[in-house]
Backbone and ligand atoms as CSV (ligand in chain L), in Angstrom:
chain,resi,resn,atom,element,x,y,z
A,1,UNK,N,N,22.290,26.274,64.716
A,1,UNK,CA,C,21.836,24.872,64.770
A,1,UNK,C,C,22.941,23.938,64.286
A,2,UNK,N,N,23.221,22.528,65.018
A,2,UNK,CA,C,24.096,22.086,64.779
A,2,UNK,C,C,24.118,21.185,63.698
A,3,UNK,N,N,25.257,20.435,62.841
A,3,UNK,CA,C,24.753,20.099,61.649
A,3,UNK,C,C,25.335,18.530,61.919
A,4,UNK,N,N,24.710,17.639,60.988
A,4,UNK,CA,C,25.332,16.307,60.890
A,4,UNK,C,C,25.937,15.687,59.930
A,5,UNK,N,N,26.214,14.315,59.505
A,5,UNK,CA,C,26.359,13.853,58.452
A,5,UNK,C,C,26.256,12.126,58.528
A,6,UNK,N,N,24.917,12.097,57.648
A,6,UNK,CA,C,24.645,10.695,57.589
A,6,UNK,C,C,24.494,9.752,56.703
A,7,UNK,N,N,25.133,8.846,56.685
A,7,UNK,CA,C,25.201,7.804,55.555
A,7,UNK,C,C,23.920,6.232,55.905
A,8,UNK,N,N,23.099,6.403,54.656
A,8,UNK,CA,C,22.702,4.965,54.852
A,8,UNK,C,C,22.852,4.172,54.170
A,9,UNK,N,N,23.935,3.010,54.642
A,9,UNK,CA,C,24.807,2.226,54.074
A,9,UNK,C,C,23.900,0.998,53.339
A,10,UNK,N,N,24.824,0.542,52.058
A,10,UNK,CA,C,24.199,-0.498,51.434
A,10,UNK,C,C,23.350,-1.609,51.621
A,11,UNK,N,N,23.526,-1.804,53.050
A,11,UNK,CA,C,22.696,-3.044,53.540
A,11,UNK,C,C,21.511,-2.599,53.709
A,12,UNK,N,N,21.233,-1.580,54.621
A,12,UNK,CA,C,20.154,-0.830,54.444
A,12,UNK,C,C,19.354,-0.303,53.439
A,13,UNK,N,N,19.685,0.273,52.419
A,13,UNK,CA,C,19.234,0.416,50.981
A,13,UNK,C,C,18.400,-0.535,50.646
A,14,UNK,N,N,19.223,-1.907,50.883
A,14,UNK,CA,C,19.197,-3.060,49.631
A,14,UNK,C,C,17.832,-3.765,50.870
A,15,UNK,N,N,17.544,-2.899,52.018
A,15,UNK,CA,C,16.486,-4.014,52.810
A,15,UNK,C,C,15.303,-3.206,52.541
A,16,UNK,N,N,15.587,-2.259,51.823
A,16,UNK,CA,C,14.571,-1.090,51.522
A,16,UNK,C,C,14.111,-0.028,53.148
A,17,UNK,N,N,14.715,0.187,53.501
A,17,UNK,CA,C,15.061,0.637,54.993
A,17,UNK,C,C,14.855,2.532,54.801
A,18,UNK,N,N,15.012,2.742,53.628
A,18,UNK,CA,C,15.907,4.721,53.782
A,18,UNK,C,C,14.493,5.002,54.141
A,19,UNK,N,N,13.125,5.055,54.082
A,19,UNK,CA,C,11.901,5.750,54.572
A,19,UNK,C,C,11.763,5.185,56.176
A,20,UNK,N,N,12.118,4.194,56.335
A,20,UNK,CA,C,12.234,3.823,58.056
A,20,UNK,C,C,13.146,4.569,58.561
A,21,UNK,N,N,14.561,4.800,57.715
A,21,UNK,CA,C,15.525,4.980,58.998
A,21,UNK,C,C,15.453,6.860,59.164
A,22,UNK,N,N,14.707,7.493,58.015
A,22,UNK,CA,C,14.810,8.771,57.881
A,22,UNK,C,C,13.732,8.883,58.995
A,23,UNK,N,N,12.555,8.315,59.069
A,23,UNK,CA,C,11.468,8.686,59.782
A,23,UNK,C,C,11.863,9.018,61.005
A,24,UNK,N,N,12.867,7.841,61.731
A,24,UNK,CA,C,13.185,7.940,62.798
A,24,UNK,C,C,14.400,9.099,63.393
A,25,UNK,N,N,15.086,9.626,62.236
A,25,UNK,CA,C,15.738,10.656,62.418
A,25,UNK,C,C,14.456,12.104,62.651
A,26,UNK,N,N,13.604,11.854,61.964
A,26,UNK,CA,C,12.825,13.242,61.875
A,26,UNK,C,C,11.851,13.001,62.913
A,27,UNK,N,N,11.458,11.858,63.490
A,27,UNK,CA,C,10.982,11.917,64.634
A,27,UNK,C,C,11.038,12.100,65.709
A,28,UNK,N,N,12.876,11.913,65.887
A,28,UNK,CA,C,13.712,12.341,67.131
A,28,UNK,C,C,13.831,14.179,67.043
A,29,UNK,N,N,13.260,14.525,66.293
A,29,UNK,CA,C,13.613,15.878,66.114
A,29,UNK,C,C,14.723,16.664,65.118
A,30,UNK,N,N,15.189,15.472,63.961
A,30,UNK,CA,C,16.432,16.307,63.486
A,30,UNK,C,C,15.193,16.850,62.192
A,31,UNK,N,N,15.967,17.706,61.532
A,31,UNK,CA,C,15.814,18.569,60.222
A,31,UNK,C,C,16.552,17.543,58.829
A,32,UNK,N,N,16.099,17.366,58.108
A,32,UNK,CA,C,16.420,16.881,56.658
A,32,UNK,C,C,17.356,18.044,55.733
A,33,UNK,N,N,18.350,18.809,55.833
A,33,UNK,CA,C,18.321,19.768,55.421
A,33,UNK,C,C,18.751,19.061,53.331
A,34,UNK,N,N,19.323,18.234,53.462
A,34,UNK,CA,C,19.314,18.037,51.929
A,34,UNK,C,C,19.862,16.324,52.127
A,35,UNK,N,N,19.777,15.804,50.941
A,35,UNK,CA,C,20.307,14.074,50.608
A,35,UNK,C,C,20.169,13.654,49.238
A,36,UNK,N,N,21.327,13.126,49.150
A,36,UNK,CA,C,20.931,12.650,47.550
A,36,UNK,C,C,21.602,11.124,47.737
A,37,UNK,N,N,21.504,10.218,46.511
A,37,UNK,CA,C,21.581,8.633,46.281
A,37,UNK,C,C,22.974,8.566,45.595
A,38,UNK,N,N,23.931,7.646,45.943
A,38,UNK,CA,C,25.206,7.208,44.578
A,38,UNK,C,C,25.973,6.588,44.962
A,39,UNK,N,N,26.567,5.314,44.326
A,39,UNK,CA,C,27.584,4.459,44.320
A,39,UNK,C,C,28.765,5.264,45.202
A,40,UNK,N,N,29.270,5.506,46.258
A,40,UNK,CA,C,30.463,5.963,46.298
A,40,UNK,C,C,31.478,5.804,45.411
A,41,UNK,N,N,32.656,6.780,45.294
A,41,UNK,CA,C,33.780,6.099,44.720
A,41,UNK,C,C,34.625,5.684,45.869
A,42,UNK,N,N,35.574,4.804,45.238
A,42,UNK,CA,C,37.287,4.426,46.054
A,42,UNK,C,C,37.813,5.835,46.846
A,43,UNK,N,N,37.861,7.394,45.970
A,43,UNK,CA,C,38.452,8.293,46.269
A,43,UNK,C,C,37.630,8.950,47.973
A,44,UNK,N,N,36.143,9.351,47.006
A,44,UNK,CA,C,35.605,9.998,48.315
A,44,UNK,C,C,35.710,9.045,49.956
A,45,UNK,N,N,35.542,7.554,49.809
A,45,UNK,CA,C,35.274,6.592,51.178
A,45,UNK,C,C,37.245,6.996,51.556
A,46,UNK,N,N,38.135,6.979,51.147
A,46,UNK,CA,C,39.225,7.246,51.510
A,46,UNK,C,C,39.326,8.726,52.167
A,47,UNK,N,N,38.552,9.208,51.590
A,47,UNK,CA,C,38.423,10.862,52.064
A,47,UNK,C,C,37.358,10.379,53.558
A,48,UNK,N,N,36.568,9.696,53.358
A,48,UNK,CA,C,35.500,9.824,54.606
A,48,UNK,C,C,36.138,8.880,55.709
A,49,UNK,N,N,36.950,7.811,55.308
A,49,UNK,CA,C,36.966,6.919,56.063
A,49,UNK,C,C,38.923,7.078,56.463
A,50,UNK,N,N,39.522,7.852,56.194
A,50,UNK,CA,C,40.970,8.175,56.369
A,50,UNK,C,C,41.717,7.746,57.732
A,51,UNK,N,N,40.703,7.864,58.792
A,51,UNK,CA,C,41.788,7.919,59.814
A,51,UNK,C,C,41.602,5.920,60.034
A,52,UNK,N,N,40.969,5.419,59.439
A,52,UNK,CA,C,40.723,3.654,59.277
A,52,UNK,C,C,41.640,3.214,57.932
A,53,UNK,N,N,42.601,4.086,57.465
A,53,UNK,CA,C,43.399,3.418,56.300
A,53,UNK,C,C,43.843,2.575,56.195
A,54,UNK,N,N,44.498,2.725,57.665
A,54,UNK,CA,C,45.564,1.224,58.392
A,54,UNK,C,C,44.713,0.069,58.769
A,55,UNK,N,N,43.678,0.245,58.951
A,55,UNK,CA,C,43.206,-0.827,59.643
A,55,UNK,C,C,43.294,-2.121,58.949
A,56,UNK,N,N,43.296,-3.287,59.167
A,56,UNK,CA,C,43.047,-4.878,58.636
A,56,UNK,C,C,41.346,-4.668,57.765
A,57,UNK,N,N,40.651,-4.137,58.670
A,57,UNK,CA,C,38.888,-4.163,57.971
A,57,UNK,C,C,38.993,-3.059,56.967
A,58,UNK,N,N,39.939,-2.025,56.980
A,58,UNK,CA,C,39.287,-1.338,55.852
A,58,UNK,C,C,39.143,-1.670,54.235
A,59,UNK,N,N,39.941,-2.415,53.320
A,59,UNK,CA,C,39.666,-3.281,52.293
A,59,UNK,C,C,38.046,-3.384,52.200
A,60,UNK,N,N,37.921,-4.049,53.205
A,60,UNK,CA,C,36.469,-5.015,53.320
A,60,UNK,C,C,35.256,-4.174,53.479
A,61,UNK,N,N,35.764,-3.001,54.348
A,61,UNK,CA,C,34.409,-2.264,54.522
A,61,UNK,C,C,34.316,-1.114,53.025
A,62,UNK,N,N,35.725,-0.742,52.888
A,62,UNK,CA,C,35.293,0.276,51.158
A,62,UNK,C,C,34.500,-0.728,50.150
A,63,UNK,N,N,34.928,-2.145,49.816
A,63,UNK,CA,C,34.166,-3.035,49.180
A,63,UNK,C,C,32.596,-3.216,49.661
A,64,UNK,N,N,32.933,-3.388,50.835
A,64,UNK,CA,C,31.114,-3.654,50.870
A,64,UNK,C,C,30.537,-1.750,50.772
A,65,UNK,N,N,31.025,-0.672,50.943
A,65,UNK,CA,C,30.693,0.548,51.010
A,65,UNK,C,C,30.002,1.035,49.035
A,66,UNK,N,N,31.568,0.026,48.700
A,66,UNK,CA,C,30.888,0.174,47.108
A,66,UNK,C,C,29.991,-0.799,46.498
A,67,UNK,N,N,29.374,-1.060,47.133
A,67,UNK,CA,C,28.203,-2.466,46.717
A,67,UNK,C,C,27.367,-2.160,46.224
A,68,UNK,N,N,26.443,-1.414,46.635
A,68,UNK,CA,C,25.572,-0.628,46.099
A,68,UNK,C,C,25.178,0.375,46.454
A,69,UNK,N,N,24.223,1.312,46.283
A,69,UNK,CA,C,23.640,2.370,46.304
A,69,UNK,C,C,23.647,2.959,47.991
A,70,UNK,N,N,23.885,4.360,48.259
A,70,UNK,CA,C,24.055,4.908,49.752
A,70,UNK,C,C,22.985,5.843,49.195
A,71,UNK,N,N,22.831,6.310,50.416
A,71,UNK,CA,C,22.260,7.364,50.968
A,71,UNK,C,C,22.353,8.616,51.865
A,72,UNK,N,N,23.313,9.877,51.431
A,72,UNK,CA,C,23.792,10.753,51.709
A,72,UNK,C,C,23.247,11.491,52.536
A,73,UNK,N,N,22.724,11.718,53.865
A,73,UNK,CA,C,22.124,12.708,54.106
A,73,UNK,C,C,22.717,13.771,55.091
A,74,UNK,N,N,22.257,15.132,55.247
A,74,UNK,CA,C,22.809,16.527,55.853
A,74,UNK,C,C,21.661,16.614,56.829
A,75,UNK,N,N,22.065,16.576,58.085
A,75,UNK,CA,C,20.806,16.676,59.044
A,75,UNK,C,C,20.892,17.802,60.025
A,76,UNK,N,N,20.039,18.171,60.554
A,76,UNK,CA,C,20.516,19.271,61.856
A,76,UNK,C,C,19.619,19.278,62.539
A,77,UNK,N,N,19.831,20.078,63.612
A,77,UNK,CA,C,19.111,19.946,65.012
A,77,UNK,C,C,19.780,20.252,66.201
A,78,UNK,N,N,19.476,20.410,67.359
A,78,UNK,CA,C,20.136,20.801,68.589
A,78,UNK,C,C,20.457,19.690,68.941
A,79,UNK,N,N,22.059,19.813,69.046
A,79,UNK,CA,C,22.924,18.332,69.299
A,79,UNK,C,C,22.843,17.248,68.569
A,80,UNK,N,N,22.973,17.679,66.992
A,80,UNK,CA,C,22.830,17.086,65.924
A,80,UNK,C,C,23.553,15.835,65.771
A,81,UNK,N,N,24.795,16.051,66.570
A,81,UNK,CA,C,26.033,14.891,66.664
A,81,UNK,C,C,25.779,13.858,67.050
A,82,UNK,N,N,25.662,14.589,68.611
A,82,UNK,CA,C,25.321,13.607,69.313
A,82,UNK,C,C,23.925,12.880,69.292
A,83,UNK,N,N,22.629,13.035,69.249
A,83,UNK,CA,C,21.885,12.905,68.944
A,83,UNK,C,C,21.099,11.552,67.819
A,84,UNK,N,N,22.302,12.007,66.693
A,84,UNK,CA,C,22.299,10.814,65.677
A,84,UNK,C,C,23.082,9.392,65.938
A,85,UNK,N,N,24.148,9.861,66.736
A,85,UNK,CA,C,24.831,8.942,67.335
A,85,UNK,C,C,23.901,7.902,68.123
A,86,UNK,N,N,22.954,8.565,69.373
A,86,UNK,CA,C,22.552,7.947,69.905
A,86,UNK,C,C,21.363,7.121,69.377
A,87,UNK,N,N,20.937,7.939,68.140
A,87,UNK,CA,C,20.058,7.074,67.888
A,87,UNK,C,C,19.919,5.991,66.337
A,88,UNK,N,N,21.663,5.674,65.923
A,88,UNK,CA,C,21.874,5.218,65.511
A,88,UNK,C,C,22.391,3.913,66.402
A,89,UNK,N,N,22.451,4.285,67.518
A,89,UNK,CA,C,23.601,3.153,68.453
A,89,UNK,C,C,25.042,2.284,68.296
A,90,UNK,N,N,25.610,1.887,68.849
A,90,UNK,CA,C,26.918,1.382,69.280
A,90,UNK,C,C,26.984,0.326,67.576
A,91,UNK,N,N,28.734,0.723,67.358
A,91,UNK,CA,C,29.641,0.007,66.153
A,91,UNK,C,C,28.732,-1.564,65.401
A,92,UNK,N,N,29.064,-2.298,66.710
A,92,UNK,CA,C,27.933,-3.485,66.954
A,92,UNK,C,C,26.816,-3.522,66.949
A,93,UNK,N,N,25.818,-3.843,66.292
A,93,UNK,CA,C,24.765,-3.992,66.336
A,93,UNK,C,C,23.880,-4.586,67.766
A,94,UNK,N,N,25.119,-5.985,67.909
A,94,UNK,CA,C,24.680,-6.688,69.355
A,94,UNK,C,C,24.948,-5.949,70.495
A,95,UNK,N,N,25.696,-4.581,70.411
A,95,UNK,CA,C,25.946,-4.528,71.556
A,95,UNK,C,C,25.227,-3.143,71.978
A,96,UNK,N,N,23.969,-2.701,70.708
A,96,UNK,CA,C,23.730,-1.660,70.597
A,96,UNK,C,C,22.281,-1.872,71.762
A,97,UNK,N,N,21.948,-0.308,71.762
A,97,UNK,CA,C,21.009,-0.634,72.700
A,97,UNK,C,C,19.534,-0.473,71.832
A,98,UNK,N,N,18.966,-1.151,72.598
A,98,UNK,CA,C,17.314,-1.594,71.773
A,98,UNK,C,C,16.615,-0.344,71.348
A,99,UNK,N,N,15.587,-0.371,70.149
A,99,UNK,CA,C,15.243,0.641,69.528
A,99,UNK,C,C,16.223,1.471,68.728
A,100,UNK,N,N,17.778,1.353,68.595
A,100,UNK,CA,C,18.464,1.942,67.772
A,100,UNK,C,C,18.374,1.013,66.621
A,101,UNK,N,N,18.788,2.182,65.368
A,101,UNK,CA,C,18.571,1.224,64.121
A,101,UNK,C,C,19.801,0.319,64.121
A,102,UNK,N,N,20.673,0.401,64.606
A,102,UNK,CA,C,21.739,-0.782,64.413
A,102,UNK,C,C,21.064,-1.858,65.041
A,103,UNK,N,N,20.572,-1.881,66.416
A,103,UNK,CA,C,19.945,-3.111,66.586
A,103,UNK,C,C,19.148,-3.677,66.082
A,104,UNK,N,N,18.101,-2.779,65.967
A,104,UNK,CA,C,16.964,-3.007,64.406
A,104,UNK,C,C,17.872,-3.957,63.502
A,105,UNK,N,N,18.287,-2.980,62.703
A,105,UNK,CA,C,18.399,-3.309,61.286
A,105,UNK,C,C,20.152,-3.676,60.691
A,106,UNK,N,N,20.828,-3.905,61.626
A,106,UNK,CA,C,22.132,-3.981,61.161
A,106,UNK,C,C,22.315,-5.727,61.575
A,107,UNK,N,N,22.831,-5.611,60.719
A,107,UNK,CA,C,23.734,-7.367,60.803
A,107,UNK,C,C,24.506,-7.730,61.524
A,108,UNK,N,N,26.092,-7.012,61.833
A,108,UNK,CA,C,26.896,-6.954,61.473
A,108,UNK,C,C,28.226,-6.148,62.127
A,109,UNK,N,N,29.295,-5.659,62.316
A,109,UNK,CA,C,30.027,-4.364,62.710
A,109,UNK,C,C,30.352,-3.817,61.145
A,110,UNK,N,N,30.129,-4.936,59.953
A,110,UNK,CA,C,30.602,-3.952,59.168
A,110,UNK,C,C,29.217,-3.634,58.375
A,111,UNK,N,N,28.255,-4.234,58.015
A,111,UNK,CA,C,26.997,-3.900,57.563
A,111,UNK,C,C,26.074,-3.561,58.934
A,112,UNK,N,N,26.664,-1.999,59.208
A,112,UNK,CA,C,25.440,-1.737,60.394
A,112,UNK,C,C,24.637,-0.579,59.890
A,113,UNK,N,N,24.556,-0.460,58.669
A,113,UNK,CA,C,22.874,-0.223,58.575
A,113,UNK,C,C,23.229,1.728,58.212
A,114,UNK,N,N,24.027,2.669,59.048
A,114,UNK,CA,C,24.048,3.755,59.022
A,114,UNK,C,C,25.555,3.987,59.526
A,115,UNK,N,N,25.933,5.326,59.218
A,115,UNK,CA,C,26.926,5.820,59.891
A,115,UNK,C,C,26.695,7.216,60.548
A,116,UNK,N,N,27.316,7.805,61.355
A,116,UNK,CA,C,26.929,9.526,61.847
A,116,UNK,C,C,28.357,9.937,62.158
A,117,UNK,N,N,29.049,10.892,61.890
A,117,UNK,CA,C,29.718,11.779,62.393
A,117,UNK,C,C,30.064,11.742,63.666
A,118,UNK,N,N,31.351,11.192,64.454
A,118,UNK,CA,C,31.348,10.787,65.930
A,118,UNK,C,C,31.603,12.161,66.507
A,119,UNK,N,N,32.401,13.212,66.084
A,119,UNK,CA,C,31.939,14.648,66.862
A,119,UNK,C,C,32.168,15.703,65.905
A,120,UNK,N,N,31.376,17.000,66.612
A,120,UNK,CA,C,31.787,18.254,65.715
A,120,UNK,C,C,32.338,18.622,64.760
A,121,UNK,N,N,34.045,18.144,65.112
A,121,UNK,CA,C,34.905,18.193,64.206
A,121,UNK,C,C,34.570,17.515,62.838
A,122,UNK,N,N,34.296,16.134,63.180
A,122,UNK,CA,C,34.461,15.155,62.051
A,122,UNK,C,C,33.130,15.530,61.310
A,123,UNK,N,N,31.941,15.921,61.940
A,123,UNK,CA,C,30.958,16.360,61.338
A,123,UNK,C,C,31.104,17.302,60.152
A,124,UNK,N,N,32.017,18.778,60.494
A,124,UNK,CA,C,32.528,19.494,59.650
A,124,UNK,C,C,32.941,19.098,58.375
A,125,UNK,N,N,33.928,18.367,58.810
A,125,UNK,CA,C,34.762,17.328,57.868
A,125,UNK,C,C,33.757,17.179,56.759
A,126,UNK,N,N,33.131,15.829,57.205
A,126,UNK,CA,C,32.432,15.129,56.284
A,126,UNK,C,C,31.291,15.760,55.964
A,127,UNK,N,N,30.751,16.363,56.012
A,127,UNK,CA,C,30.125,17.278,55.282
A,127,UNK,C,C,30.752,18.100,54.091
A,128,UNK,N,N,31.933,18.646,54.318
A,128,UNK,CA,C,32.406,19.274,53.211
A,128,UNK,C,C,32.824,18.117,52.261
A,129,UNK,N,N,33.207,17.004,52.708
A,129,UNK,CA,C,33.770,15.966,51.722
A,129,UNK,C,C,32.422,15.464,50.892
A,130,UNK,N,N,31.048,15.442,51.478
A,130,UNK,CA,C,30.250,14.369,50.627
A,130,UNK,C,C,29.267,16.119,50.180
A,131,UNK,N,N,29.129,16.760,50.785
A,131,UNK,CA,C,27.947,18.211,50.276
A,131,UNK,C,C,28.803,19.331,49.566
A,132,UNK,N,N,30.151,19.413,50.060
A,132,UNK,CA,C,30.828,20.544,49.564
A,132,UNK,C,C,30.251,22.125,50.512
A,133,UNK,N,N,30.665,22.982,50.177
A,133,UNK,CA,C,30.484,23.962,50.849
A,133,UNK,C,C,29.187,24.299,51.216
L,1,DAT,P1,P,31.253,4.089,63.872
L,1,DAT,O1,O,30.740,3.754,62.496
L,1,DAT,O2,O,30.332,3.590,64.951
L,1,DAT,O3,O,31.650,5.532,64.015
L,1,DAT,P2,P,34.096,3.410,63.662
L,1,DAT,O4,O,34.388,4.822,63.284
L,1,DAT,O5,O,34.947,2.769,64.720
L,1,DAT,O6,O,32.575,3.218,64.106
L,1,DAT,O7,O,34.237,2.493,62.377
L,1,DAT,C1,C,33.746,2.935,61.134
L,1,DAT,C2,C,33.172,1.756,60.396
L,1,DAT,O8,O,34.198,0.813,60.129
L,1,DAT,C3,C,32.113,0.970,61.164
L,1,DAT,O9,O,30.825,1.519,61.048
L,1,DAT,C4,C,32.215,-0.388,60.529
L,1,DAT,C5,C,33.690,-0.502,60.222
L,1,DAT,N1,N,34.392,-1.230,61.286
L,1,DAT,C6,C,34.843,-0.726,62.459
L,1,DAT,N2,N,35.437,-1.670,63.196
L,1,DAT,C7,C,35.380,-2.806,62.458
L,1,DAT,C8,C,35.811,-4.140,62.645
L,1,DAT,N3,N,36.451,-4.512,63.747
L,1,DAT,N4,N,35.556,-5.044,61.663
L,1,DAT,C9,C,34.924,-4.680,60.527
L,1,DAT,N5,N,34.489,-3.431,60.276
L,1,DAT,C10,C,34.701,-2.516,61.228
């Protein structure tokens, strides 16, 4: 079974959102396999967010990342990747398609509400960076 990795980002938290946005993961069919709550640090979002070092937005998005409280979660399911992807929807909120929680519930490109693992690989990744082995 394939595995994921999902973040529900501060904006979301702070709209009281994590029992909406989980529902809709477990309704699409994924598995909860574990999640826990915590301030990121500077170190781990550099670890998660690495290949955006260079970017102009990254400053802005580790700041708003450390704002407040996330929501860590390990999900799985058949086509776990992809799956969360789709039903998290597109960077943009506006440009996402209806019924995804970014359109829902995101503001923003940088307060959009969740993040997922864009493939396999990176799934791996970030999983070992925020669950460990
Ligand atoms: P995704 O989160 O859909 O995988 P991404 O990997 O391109 O998108 O970017 C990671 C996060 O970085 C994204 O959720 C929000 C932020 N971001 C991306 N592009 C941005 C931009 N142009 N301005 C501000 N924040 C941006």
């Amino acid at each position: 079974m394939e595995k994921t990795l999902i973040l529900i980002k501060p904006d979301a938290v702070e709209k009281k959102l994590i029992g909406t946005i989980i529902k809709m993961y477990e309704e699409n069919g994924l598995t909860i396999e574990d999640m826990y709550m915590c301030v990121p640090t500077e170190e781990i979002l550099a670890k998660h967010y690495a290949e955006h070092i260079e970017r102009d937005f990254y400053k802005g998005l580790v700041e708003f990342m450390m704002s407040g409280k996330i929501v860590a979660v390990l999900a799985s399911g058949e086509n776990a990747v992809s799956l969360v992807r789709k039903i998290n929807g597109a960077t943009n909120p506006k440009k996402a398609d209806p019924c995804t929680i970014r359109y829902l519930y995101g503001s923003g490109v940088q307060m959009n509400a969740v993040h997922g693992s864009a493939v396999i690989e990176d799934a791996i990744r970030e999983i070992e960076i925020w669950f460990g082995n």
